[in-house]
N, C-alpha and C positions, 0 to 999 in steps of 0.2 A: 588458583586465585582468580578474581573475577576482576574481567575487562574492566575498567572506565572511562569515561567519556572527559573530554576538557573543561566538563560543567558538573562534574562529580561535587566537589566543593561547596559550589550554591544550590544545590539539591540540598545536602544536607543541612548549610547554616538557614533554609528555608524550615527544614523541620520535617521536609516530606518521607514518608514510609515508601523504603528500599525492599527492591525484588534482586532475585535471580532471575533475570530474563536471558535464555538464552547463552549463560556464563556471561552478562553484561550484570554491572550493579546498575539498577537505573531506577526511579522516582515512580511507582505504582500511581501515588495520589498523593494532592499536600492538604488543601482543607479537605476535601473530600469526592467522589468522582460523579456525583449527583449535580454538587455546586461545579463543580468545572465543566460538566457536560453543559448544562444550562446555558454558562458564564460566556461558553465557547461560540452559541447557537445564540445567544442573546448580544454578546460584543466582542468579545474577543479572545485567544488563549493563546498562550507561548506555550512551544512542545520542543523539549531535547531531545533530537533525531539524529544523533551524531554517532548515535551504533549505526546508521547504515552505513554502506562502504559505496566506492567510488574507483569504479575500473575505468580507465583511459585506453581509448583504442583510435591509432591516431598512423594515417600513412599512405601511401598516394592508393590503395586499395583496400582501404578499411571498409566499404560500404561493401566489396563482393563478401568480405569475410561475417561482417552483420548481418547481411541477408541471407548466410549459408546457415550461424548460427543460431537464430531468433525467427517466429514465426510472420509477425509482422512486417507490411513491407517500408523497410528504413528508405528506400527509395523516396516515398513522397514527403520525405522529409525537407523541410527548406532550414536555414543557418538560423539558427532561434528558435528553433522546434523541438518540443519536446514530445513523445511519442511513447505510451504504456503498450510493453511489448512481455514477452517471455519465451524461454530458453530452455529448448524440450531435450527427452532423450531420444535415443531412434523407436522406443517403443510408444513413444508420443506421452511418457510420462513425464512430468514437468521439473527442472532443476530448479527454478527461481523466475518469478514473475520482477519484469525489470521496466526503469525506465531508461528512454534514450534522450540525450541530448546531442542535438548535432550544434557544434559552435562554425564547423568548415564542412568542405567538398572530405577533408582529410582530417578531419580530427571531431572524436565523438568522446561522449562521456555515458558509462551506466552507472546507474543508482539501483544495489541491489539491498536485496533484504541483511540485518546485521547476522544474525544466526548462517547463511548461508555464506557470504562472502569471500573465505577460503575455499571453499568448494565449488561455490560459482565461478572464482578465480581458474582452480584446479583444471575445470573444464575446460573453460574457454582455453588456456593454454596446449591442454590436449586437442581442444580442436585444430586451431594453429600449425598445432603440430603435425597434424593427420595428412593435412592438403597443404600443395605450395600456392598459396594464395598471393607470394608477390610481397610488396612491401606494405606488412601489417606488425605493427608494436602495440604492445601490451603492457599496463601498468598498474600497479594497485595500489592507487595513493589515498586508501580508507585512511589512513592516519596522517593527513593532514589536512585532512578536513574538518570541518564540527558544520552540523545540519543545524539549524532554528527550524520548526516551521511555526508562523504568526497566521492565526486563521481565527475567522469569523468575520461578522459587515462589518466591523470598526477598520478591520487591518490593511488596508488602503490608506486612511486617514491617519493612522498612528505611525507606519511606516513611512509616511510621506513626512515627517517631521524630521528625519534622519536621515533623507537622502535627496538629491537632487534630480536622481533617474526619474523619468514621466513613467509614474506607474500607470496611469491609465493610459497609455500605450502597450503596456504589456498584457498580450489579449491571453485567453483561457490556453493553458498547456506551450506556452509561449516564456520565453526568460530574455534577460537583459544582463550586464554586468556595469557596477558602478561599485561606489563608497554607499556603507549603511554606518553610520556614524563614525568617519572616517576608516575605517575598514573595506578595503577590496571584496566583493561578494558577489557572490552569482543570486539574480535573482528571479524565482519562478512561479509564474503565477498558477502554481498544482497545487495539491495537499491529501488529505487520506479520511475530511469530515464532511464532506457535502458543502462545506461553506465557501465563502469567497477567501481565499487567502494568497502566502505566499510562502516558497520553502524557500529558506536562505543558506548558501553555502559559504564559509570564510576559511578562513586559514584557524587550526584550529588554540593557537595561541591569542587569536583574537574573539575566542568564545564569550569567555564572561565580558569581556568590552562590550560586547552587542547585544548581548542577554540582559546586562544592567540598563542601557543605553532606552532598548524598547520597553523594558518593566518600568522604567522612568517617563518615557514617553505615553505610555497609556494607560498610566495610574490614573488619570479623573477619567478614563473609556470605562473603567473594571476592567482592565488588562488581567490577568489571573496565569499566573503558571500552571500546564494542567500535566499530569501523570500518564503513564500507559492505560490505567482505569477508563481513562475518561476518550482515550484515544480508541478504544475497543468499543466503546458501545457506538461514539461516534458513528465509526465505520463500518456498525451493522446496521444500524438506523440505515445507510445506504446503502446496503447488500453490496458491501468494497469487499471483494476476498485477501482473505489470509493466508498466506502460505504455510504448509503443515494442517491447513483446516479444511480449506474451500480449494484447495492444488495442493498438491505433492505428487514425488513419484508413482502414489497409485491412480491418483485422478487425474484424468485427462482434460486442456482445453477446455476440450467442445463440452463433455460433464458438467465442467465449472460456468457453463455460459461462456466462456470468453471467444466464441464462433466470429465474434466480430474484428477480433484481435486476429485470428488463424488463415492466414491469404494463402490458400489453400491453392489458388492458382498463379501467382508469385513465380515459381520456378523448385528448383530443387532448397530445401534445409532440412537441417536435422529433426526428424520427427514426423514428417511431411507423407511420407508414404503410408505410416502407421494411423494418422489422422484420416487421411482420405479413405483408407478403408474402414477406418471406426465410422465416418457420415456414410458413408455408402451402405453400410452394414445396417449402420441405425445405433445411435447412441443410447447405449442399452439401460441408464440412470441419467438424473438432469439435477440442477442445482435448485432448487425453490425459497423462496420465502414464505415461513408460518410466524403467522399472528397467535399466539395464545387465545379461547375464544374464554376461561374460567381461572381461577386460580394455580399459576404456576407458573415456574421460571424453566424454559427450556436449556438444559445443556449438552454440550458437545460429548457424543457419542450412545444419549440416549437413544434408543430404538424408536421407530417410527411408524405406525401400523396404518392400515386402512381396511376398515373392517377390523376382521381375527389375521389377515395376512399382514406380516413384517413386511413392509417393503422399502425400507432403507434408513438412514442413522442420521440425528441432529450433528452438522459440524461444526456454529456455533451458535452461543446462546446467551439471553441476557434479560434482565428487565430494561425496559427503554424508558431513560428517563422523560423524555418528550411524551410519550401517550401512556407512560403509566400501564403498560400492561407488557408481559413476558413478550417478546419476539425472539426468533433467530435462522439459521440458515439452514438448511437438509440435502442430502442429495437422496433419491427417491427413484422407485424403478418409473418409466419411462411413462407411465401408462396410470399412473396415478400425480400427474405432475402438473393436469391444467390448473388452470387459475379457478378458487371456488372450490378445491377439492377440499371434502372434510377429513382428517386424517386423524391419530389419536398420539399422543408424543408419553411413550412408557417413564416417567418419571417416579423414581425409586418402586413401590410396588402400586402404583395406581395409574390407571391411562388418565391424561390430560386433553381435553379436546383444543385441534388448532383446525386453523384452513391456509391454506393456499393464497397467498394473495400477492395483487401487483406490486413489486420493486422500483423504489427506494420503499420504505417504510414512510420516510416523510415526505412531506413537499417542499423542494430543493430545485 
């Protein structure tokens, strides 16, 4: 049987077309994922993110045990901070790319992917487990949460109708906690489209309260409910990786780009040694973004050629509703990965020409 979210409900009296995501029943699209892309990028969208999950890790020596487990360093984190981090294996293959929130010196929260979250749980417990790290607790309270995220330029203004917290105090990757329409919520100014928004965390019996509450408040914006549809292409218009796409246990880090996330001089954590001799070695593929240059929609795991040589495989792929032409993501051997490079993308039995070009796709 498949998961549901506390917004199962109004998904459906919306009329939106339901997926299997992941064993979650969850809202692909409701008018359509063209109009909600736009609607997202022009004023505003409401997204049900309440399949992610939510580990608490909280204790006078939680930060030695985060900085053993995750590549980033949680150190320079300050009380309000929130920090895109991920959670390797020792061969520097990736469990779950996460985020951190430090609320104390002793007490953090992650935000993991919904597909992963038992397993990312799993982990982390085995890690725990391995070393005596001192006084570190562990909890997985995915189900009692429900996610909103409210994103695009309006979501300042609409949100600020419903709450009393000074949102524009709350700077980029930064959170606050107050009432959003009487309801207790965390609130953070991140998201997964390029735009300016905010992901809200409540108790998840107060889902549809706040879900009605903002669709009420930014009905004259076009507030728009938008689907997973409309959340995917968002998020390659940005070249934001996916986990299972752009990371998983075969791609590494440093492959996926995320060198900037990997503090590789930090100190000892999981992964750490296997990374440092993949930089040192020479990272043998790179993550790119291709523009479609002709007719054609790239998708994930077509072949990638340069020349008559294969040299690596689309991750994900899309038509972008902003510039109207196919885009998507690749990882590609190392040596055909500058910027400008013409590549050919084997789609069914014809090559497609693409290039190479600088990330995001749009201007953000």
């Amino acid at each position: 049987m498949l998961k549901v979210t506390p917004l199962n409900r109004v998904h459906r009296a919306l009329g939106a077309r339901m997926v299997d995501f992941g064993g979650w029943d969850m809202p692909v699209q409701y008018a359509g994922v063209i109009e909600e892309h736009l609607a997202t990028r022009a004023a505003a969208g409401l997204f049900d993110v309440s399949h992610m999950g939510e580990v608490e890790v909280s204790g006078a020596n939680a930060l030695d045990y985060i900085q053993h487990l995750t590549l980033n360093d949680a150190a320079r984190l300050v009380d309000g901070q929130v920090q895109y981090n991920a959670i390797c294996y020792p061969d520097g293959g990736v469990v779950d790319d996460v985020t951190v929130y430090r609320f104390s010196a002793t007490y953090y929260l992650f935000c993991v992917n919904a597909s992963n979250t038992d397993k990312d749980f799993a982990w982390m417990e085995k890690v725990l487990a391995e070393r005596d790290f001192g006084n570190v607790v562990l909890r997985n309270r995915s189900d009692e949460f429900a996610q909103l995220a409210l994103q695009g330029p309006l979501a300042e203004q609409i949100l600020a109708r419903l709450t009393t917290v000074d949102l524009g105090a709350i700077r980029y990757y930064h959170f606050n906690a107050g009432e959003v329409a009487g309801s207790e919520t965390i609130i953070s100014r991140t998201g997964y489209t390029g735009e300016d928004g905010f992901e809200l965390y409540c108790a998840a019996a107060d889902a549809e309260k706040v879900w009605h509450a903002l669709m009420t408040a930014g009905a004259d914006d076009g507030l728009m409910p938008i689907g997973l549809g409309a959340r995917d292409t968002l998020r390659l218009e940005m070249k934001y990786a996916l986990y299972g796409h752009e990371l998983s246990e075969r791609i590494t880090p440093l492959e996926a780009g995320l060198g900037w996330i990997t503090k590789l001089d930090k100190g000892d954590f999981i992964g750490g040694a296997a990374l440092r001799q993949q930089k040192e070695a020479g990272v043998p593929r790179t993550l790119v973004a291709l523009r479609i240059t002709e007719s054609g929609i790239p998708r994930a795991d077509y072949p990638l050629f340069c020349g008559e040589r294969e040299v690596g495989v689309v991750t994900s792929g899309t038509m972008s509703p902003s510039l109207r032409c196919g885009i998507g993501l690749g990882l590609v051997a190392r040596d055909c990965a500058a910027i400008g490079t013409q590549l050919t993308v084997g789609i069914r039995k014809k090559r497609v020409a693409a290039q190479i070009v600088k990330p995001p796709f749009i201007d953000r």
